[in-house]
C-alpha positions in Angstrom: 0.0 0.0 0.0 1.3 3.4 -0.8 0.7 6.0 1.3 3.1 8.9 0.3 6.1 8.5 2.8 8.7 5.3 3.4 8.2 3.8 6.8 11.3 3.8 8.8 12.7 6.0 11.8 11.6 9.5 10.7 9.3 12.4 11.4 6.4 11.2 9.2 6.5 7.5 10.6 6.4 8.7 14.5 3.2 11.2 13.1 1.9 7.9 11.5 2.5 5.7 14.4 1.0 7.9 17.4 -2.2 8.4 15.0 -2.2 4.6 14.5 -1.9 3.8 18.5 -4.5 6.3 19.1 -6.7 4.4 16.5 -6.1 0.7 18.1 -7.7 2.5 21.5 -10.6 3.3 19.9 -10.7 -0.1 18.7 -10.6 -1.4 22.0 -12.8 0.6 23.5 -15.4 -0.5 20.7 -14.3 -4.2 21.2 -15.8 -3.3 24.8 -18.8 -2.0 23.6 -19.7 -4.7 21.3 -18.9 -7.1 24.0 -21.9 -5.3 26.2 -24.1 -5.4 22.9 -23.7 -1.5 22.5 -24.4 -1.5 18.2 -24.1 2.9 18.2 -20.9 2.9 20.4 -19.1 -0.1 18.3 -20.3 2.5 14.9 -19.1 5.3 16.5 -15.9 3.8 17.8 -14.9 2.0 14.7 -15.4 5.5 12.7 -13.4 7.3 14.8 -10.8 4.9 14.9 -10.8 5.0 11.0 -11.0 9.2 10.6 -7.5 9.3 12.9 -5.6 6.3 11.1 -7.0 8.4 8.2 -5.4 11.7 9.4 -2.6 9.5 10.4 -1.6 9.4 6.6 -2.7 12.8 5.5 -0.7 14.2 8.5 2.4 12.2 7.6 2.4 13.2 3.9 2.2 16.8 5.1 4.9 16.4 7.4 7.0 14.8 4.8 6.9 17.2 2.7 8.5 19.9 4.8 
């Protein structure tokens, strides 16, 4: 998968990572609500988790290109 930048031990790939650990909470969290049978928290846990890996790669382009 392309996404703009090599992956390695630079700027854009620590932007890239924190965005990507952020996004794995929200997966657990909605893990937690599926597990309690909570349909609108596992949605809107699973889009949020998507929108930041999302902004994870649109914030490490921009960073790469500076």
């Amino acid at each position: 998968m392309e996404i703009g930048f090599d992956l390695g031990a630079n700027v854009p790939s620590g932007v890239f990572a924190l965005h990507v650990v952020i996004a794995v909470a929200f997966l657990l969290l909605a893990g937690l609500n599926g597990a309690n049978g909570e349909t609108a928290g596992v949605a809107l846990y699973l889009a949020m988790a998507g929108m930041i890996a999302f902004v994870g790669v649109l914030a490490g382009r921009i960073v790469s290109r500076r």
